[in-house]
DOVO-328510 format. One record per residue: residue number from 0; x, y, z of N, C-alpha, C, CB in turn. Coordinates in steps of 0.05 Angstrom, whole numbers. Glycine has a CB too. Layout:
N
[NUM, [X, Y, Z], [X, Y, Z], [X, Y, Z], [X, Y, Z]]
...
END
This chain:
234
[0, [903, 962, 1386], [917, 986, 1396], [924, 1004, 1372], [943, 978, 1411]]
[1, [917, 1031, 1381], [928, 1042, 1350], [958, 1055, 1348], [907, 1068, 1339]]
[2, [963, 1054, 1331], [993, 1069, 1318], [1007, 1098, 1344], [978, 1091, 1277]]
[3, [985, 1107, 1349], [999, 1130, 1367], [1002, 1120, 1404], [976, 1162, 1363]]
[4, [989, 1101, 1414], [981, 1100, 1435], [999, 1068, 1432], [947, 1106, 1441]]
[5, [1013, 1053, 1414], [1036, 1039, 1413], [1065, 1057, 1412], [1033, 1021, 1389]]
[6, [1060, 1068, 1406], [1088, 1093, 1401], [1094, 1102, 1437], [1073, 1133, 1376]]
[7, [1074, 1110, 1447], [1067, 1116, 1472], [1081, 1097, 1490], [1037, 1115, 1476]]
[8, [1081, 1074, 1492], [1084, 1052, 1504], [1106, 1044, 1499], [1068, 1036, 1500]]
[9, [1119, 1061, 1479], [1149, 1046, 1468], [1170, 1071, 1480], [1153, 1043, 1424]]
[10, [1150, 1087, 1492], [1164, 1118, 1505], [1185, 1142, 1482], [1191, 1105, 1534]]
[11, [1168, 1136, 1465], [1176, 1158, 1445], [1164, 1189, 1451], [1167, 1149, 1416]]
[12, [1177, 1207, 1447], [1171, 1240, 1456], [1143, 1249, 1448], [1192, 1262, 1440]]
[13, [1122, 1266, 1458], [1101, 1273, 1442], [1105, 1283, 1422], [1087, 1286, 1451]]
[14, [1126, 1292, 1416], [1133, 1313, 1384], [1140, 1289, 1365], [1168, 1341, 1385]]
[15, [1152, 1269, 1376], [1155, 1247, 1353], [1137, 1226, 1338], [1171, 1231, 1361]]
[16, [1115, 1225, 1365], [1087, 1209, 1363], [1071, 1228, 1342], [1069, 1207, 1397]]
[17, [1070, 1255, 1354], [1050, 1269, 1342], [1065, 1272, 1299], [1047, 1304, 1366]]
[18, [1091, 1270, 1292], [1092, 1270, 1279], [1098, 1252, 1258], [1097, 1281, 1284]]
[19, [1102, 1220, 1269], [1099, 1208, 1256], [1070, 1191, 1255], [1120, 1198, 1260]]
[20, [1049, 1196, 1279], [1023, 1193, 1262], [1006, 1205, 1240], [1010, 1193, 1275]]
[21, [1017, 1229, 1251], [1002, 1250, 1223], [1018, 1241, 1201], [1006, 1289, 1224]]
[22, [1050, 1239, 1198], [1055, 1225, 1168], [1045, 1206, 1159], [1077, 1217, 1163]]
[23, [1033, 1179, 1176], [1026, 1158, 1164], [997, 1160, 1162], [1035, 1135, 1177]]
[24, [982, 1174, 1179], [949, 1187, 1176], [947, 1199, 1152], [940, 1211, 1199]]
[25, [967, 1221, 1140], [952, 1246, 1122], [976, 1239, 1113], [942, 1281, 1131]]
[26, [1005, 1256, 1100], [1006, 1256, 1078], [1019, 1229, 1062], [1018, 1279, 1074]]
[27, [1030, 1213, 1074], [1044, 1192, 1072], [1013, 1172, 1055], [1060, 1183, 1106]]
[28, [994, 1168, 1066], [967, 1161, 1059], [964, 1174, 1029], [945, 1172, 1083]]
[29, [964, 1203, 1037], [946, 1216, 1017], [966, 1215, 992], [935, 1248, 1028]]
[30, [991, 1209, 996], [1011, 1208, 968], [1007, 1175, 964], [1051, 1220, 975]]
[31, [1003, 1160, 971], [993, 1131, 968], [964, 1131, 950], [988, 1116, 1001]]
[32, [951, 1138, 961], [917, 1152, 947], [917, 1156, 919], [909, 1186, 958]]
[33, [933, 1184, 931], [939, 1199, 892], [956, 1184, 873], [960, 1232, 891]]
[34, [967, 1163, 887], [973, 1154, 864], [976, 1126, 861], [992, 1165, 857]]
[35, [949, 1124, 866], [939, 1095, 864], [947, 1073, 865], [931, 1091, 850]]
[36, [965, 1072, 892], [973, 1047, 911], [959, 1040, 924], [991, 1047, 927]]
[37, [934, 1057, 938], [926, 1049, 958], [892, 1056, 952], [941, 1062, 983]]
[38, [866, 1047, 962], [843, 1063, 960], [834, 1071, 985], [822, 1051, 947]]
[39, [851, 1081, 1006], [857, 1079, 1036], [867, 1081, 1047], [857, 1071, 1046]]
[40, [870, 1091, 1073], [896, 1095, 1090], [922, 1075, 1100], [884, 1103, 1112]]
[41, [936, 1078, 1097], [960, 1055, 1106], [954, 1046, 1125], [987, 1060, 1111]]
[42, [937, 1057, 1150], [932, 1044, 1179], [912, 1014, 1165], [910, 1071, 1207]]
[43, [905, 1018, 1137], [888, 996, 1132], [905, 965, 1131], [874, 1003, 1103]]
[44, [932, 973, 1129], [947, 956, 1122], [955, 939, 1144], [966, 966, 1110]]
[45, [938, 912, 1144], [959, 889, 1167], [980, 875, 1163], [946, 867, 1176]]
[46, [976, 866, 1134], [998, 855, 1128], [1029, 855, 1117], [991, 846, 1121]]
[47, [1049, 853, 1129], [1072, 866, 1131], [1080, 871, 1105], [1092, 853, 1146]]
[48, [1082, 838, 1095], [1090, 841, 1058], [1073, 855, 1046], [1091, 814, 1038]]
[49, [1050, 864, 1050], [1038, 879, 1028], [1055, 906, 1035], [1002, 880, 1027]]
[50, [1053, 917, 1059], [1069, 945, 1066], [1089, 946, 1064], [1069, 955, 1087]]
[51, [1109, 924, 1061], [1138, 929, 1044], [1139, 933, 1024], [1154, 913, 1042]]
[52, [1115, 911, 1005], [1119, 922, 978], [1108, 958, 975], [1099, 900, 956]]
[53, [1091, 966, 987], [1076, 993, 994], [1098, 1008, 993], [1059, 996, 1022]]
[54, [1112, 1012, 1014], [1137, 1020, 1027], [1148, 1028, 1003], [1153, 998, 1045]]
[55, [1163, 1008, 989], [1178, 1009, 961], [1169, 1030, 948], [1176, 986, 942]]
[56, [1141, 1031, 930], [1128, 1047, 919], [1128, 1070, 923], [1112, 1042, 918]]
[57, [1124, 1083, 950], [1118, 1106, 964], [1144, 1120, 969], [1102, 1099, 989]]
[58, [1163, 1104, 966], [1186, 1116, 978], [1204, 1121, 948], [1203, 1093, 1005]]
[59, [1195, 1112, 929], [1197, 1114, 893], [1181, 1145, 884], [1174, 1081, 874]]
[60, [1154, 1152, 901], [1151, 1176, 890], [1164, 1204, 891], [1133, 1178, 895]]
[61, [1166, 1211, 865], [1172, 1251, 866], [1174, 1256, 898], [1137, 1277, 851]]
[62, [1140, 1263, 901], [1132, 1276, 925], [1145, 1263, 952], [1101, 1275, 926]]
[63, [1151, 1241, 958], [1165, 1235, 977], [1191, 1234, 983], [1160, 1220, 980]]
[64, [1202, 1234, 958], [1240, 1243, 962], [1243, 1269, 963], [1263, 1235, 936]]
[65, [1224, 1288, 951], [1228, 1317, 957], [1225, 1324, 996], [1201, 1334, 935]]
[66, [1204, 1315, 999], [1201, 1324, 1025], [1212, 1301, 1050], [1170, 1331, 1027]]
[67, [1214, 1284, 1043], [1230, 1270, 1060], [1260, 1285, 1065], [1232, 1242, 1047]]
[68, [1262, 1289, 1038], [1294, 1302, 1043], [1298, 1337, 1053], [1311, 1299, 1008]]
[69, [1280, 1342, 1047], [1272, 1373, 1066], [1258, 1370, 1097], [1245, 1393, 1047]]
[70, [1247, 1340, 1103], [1248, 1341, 1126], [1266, 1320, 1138], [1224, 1342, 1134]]
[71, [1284, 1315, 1130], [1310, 1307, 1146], [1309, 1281, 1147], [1314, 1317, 1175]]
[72, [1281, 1264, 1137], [1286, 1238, 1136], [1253, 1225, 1154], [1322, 1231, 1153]]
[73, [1250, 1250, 1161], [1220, 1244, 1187], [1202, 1213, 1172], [1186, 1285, 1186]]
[74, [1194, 1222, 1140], [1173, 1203, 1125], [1187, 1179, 1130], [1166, 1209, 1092]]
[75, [1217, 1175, 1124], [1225, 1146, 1125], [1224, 1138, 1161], [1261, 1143, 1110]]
[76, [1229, 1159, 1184], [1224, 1147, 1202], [1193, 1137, 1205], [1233, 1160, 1220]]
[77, [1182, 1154, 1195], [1150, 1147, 1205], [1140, 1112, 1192], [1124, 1176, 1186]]
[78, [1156, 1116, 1168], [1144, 1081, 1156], [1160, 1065, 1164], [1143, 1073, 1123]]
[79, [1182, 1072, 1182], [1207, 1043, 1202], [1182, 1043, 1226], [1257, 1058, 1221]]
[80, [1173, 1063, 1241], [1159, 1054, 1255], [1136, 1039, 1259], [1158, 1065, 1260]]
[81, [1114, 1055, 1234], [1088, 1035, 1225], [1104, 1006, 1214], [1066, 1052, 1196]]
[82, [1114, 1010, 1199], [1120, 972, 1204], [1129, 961, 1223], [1138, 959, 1187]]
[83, [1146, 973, 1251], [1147, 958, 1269], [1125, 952, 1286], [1163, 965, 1279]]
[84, [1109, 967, 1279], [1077, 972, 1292], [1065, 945, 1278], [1059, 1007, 1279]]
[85, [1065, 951, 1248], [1046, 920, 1237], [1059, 899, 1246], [1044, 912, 1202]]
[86, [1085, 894, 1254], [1097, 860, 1243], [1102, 857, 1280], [1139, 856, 1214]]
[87, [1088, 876, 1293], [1078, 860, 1312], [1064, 838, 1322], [1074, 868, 1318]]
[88, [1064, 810, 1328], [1050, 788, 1334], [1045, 775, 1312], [1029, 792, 1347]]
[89, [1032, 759, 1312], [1034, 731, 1291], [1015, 734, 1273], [1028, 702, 1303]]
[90, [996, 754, 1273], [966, 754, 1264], [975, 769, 1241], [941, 769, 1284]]
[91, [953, 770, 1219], [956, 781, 1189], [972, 755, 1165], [980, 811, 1193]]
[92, [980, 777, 1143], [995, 761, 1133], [982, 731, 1107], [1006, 752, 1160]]
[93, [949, 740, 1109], [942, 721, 1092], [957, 717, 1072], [922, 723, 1085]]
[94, [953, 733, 1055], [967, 738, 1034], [997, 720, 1020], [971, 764, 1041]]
[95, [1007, 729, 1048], [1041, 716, 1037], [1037, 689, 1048], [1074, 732, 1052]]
[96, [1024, 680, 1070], [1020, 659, 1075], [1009, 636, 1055], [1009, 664, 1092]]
[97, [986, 646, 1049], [978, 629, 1015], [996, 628, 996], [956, 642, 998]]
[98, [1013, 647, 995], [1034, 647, 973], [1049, 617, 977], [1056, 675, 976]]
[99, [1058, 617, 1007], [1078, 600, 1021], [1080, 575, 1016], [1076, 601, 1045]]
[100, [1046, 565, 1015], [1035, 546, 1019], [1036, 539, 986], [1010, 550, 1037]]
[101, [1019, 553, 976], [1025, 555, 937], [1050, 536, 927], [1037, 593, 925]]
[102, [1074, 559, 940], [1101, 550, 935], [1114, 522, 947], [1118, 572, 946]]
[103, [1105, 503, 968], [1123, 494, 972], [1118, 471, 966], [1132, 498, 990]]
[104, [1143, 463, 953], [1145, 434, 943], [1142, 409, 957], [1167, 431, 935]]
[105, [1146, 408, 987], [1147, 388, 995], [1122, 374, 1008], [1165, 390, 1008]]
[106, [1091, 383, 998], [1064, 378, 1015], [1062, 367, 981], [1038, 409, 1033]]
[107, [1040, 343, 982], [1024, 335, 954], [999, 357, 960], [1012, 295, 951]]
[108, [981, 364, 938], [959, 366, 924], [932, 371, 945], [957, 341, 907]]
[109, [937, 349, 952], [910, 339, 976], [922, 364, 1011], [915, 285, 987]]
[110, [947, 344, 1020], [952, 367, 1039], [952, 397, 1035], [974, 363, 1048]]
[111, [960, 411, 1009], [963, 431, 1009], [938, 443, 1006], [980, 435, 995]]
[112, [911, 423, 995], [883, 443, 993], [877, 441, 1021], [853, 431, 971]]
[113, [889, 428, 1038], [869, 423, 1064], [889, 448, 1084], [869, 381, 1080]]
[114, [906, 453, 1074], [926, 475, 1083], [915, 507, 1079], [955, 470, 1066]]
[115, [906, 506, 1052], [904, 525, 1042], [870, 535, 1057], [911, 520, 1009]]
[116, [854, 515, 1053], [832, 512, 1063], [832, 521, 1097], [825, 483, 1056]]
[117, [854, 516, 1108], [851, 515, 1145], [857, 544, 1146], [878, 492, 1168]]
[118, [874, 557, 1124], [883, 586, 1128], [861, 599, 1126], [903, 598, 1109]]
[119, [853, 595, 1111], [825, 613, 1101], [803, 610, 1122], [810, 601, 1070]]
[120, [810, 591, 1149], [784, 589, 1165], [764, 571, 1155], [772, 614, 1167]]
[121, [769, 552, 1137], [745, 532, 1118], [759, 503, 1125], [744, 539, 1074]]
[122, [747, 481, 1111], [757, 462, 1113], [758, 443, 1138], [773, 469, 1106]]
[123, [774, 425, 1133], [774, 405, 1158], [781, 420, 1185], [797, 381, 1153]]
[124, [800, 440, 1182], [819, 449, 1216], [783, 462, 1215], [862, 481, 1219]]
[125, [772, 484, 1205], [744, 480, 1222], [727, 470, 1228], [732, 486, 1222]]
[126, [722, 448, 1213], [705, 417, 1216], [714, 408, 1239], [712, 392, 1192]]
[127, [727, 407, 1247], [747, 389, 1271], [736, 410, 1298], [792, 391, 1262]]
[128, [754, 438, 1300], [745, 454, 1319], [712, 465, 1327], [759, 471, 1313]]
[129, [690, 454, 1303], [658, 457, 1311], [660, 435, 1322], [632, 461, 1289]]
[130, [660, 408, 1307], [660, 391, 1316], [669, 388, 1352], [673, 381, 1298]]
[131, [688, 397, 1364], [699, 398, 1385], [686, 418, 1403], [725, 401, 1381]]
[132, [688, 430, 1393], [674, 449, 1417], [650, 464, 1411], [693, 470, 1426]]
[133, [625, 460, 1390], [607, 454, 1380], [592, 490, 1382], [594, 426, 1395]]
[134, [608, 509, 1402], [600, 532, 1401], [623, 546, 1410], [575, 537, 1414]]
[135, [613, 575, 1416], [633, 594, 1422], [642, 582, 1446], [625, 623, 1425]]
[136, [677, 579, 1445], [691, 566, 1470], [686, 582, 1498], [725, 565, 1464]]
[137, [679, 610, 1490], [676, 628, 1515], [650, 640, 1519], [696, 650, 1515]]
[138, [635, 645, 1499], [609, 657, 1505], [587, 630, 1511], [600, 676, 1478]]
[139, [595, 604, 1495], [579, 594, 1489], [552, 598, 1466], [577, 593, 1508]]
[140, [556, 625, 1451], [538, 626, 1440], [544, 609, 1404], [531, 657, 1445]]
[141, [519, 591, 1402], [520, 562, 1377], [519, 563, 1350], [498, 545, 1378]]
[142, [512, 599, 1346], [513, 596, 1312], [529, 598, 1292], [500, 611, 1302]]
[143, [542, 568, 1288], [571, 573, 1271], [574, 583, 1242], [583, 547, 1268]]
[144, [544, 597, 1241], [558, 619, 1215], [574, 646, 1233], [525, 636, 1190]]
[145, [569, 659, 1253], [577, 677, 1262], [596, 667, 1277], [560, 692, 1270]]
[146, [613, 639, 1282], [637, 638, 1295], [655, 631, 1282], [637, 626, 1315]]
[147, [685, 633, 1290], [709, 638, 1271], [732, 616, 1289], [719, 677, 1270]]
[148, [736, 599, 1271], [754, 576, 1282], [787, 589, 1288], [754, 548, 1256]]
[149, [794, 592, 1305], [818, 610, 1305], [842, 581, 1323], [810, 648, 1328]]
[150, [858, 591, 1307], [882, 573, 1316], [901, 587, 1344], [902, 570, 1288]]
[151, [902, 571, 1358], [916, 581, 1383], [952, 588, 1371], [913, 552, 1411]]
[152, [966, 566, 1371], [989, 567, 1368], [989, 583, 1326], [1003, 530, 1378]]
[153, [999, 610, 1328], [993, 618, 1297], [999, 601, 1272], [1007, 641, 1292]]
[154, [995, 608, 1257], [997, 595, 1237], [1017, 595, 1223], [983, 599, 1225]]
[155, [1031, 613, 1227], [1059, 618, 1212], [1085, 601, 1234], [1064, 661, 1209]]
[156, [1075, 599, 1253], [1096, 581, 1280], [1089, 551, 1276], [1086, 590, 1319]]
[157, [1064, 549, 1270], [1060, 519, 1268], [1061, 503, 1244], [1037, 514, 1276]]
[158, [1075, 478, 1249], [1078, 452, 1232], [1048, 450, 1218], [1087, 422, 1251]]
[159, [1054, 440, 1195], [1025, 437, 1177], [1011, 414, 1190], [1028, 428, 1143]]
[160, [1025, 392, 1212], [1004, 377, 1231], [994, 395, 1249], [1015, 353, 1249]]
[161, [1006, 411, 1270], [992, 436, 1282], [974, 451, 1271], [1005, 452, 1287]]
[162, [975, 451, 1234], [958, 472, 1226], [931, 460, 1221], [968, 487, 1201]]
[163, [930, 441, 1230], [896, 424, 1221], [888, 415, 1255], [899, 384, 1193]]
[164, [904, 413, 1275], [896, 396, 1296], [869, 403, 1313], [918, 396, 1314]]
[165, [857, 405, 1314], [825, 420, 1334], [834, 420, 1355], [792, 403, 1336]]
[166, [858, 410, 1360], [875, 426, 1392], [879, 438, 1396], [893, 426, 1404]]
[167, [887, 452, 1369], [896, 478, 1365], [884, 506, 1356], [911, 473, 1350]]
[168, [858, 495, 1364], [841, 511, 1355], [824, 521, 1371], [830, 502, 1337]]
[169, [810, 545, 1376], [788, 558, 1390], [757, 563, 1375], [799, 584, 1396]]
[170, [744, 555, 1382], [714, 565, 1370], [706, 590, 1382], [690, 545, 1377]]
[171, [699, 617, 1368], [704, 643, 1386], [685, 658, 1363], [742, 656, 1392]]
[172, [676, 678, 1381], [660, 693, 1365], [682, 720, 1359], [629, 699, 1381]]
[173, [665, 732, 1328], [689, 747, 1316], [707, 766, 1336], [677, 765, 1294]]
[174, [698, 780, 1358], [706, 804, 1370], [730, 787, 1395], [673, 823, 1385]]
[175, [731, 767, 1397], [742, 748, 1420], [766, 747, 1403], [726, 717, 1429]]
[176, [756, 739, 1377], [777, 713, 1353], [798, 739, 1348], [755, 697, 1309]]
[177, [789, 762, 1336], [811, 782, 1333], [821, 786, 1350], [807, 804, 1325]]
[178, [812, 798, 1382], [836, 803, 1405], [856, 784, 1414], [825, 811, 1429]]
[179, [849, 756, 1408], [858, 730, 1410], [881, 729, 1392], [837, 710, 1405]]
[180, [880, 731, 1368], [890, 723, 1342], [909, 753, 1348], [863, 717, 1312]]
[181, [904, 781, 1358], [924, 796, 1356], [937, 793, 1378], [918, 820, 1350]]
[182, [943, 774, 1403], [952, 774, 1424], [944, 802, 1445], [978, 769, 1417]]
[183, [915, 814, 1443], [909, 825, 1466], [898, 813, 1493], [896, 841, 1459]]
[184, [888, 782, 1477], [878, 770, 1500], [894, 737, 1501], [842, 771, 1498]]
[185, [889, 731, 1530], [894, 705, 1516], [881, 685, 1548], [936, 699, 1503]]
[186, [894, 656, 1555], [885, 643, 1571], [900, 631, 1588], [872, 630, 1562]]
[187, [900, 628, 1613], [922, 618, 1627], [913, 581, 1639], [928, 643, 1655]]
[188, [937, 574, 1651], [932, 539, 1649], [903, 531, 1651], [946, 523, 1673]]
[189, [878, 551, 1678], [859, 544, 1685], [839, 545, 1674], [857, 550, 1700]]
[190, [858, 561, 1648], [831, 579, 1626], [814, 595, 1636], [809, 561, 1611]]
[191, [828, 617, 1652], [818, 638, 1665], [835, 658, 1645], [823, 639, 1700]]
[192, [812, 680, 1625], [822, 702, 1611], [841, 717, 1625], [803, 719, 1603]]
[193, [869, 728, 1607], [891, 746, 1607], [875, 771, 1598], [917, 737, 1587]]
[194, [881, 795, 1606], [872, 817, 1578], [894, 838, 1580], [837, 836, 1580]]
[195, [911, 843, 1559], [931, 856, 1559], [925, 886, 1565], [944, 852, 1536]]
[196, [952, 901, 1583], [957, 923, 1590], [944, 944, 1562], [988, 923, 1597]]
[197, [948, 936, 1544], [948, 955, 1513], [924, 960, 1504], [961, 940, 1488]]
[198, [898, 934, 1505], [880, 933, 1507], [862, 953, 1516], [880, 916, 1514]]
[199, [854, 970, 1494], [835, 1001, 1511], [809, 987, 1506], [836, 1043, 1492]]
[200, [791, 991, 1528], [768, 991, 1533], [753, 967, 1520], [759, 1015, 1527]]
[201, [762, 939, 1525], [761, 920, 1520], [718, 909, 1533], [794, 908, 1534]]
[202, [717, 927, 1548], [694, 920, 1561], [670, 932, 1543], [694, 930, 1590]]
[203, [680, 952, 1527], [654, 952, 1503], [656, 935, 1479], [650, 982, 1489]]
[204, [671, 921, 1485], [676, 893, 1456], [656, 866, 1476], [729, 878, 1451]]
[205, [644, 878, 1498], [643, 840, 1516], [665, 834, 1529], [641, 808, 1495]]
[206, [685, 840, 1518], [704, 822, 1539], [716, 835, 1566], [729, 813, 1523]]
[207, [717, 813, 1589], [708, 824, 1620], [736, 797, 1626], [662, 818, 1636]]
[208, [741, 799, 1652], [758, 794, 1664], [752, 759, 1683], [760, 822, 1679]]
[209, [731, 757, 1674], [713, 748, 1691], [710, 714, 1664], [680, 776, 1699]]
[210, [715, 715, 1645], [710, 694, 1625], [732, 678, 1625], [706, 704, 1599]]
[211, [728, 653, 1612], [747, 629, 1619], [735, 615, 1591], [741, 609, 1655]]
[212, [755, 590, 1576], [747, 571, 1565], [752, 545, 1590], [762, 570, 1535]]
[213, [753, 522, 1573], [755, 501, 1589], [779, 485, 1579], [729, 485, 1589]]
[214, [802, 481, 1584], [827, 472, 1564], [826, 453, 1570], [854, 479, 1564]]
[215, [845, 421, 1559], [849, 401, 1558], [873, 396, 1560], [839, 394, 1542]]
[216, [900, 372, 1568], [927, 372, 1573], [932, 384, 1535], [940, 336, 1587]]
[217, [918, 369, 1523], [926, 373, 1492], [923, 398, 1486], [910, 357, 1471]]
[218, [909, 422, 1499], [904, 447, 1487], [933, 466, 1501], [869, 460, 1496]]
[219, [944, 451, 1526], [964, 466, 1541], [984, 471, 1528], [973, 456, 1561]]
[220, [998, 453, 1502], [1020, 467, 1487], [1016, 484, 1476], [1031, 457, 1471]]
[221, [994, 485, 1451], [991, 510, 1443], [981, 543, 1461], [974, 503, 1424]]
[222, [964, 537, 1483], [963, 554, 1491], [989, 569, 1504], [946, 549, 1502]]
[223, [1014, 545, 1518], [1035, 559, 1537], [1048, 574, 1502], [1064, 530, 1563]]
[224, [1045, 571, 1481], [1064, 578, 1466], [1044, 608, 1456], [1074, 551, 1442]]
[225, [1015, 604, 1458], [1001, 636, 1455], [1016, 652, 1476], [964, 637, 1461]]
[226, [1013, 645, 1509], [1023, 666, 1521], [1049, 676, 1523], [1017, 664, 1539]]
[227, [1066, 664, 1511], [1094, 669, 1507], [1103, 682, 1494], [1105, 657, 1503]]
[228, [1087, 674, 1466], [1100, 687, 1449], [1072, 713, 1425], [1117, 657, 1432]]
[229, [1053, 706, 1433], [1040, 733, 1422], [1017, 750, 1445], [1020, 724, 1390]]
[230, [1010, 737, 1462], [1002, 749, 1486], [1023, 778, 1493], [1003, 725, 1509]]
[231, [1014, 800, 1486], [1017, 828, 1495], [1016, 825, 1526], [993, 849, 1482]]
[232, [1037, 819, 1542], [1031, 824, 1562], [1044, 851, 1582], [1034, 802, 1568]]
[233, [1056, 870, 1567], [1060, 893, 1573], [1061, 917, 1559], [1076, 891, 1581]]
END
């Protein structure tokens, strides 16, 4: 979903939509650009901590305290919003997540490469989920260079035994794994597909109304905890 058509849905005014996308589109971007925070637009940005630290920077330049303060504060609303926009749902976040894992004292050596390894989509948690379900959970289609082991219950909610389990995991081809992983889609007890209200035109990605995986009692925790808690369902 993009930045203006979430604003939409949150019932903010057209004059407020229209002006806090163009701040975070053009100049808010283009003062990030020029001065080499960014090689790209902020909509590039998923992950929250990198856009806080962003945030900091941008809100440090000349050019943005001058005109922030001649326009009444608009630029600082526009970047409270885009981050309420990013740190929506569980998805993103590599970044600080590796950090997390880096940092904490209480995993040995071995767990923490197999940790670090499951984040990244490598390793045993995907060994386990080919192993299990040997192709795409929903298309069925078998070539596991082009499929992406995605964890049901996120990664940042789950215990480091959750973060390896192949229970917890989906075999999905990339376009499934992102709407999945951003809570536009998800699965209900029968494993008959959800597809969220927010979700525009989901039917030129493949995905139809009409698709199902096959769950197991062991896949039902993590899934009741996808639709609860990152499933977009309005």
């Amino acid at each position: 979903m993009k930045f203006d058509d979430w604003m939409q849905l949150r019932n903010l005014s057209h004059s407020s939509i229209k002006k806090y996308a163009g701040a975070v589109n053009g100049a808010l971007s283009d003062w990030a650009m020029r001065a080499s925070l960014l090689d790209g637009p902020l909509t590039a940005i998923t992950d929250v901590s990198h856009l806080d630290e962003l945030t900091n920077q941008i809100r440090k330049l000349p050019v943005f305290i001058e005109r922030n303060k001649t326009g009444n504060s608009m630029y600082s609303a526009a970047l409270a919003q885009f981050r309420a926009y990013t740190a929506q749902g569980y998805g993103g976040g590599l970044e600080s997540d590796v950090e997390n894992v880096l940092n904490d004292a209480s995993v040995g050596e071995t767990e923490r490469l197999n940790l670090l390894k499951a984040r990244l989509g490598q390793g045993k948690f995907r060994q386990r989920v080919i192993a299990y379900w040997t192709y795409c959970a929903v298309t069925r289609y078998s070539d596991p260079n082009f499929l992406v082991a995605s964890h049901i219950k996120p990664w940042r909610a789950a215990s480091n035994t959750e973060r390896l389990c192949q229970f917890n995991g989906l075999l999905l081809v990339p376009s499934l794994d992102a709407a999945f992983d951003k809570g536009f889609i998800t699965f209900d007890t029968s494993g008959l597909i959800a597809i969220s209200p927010q979700f525009s035109e989901p039917e030129k990605l493949g995905i139809c109304d009409e698709m199902r995986v096959n769950l197991t009692a062991s896949h039902q925790p993590y899934m009741d905890f996808h639709r609860a808690e990152v499933f977009r369902d309005a």
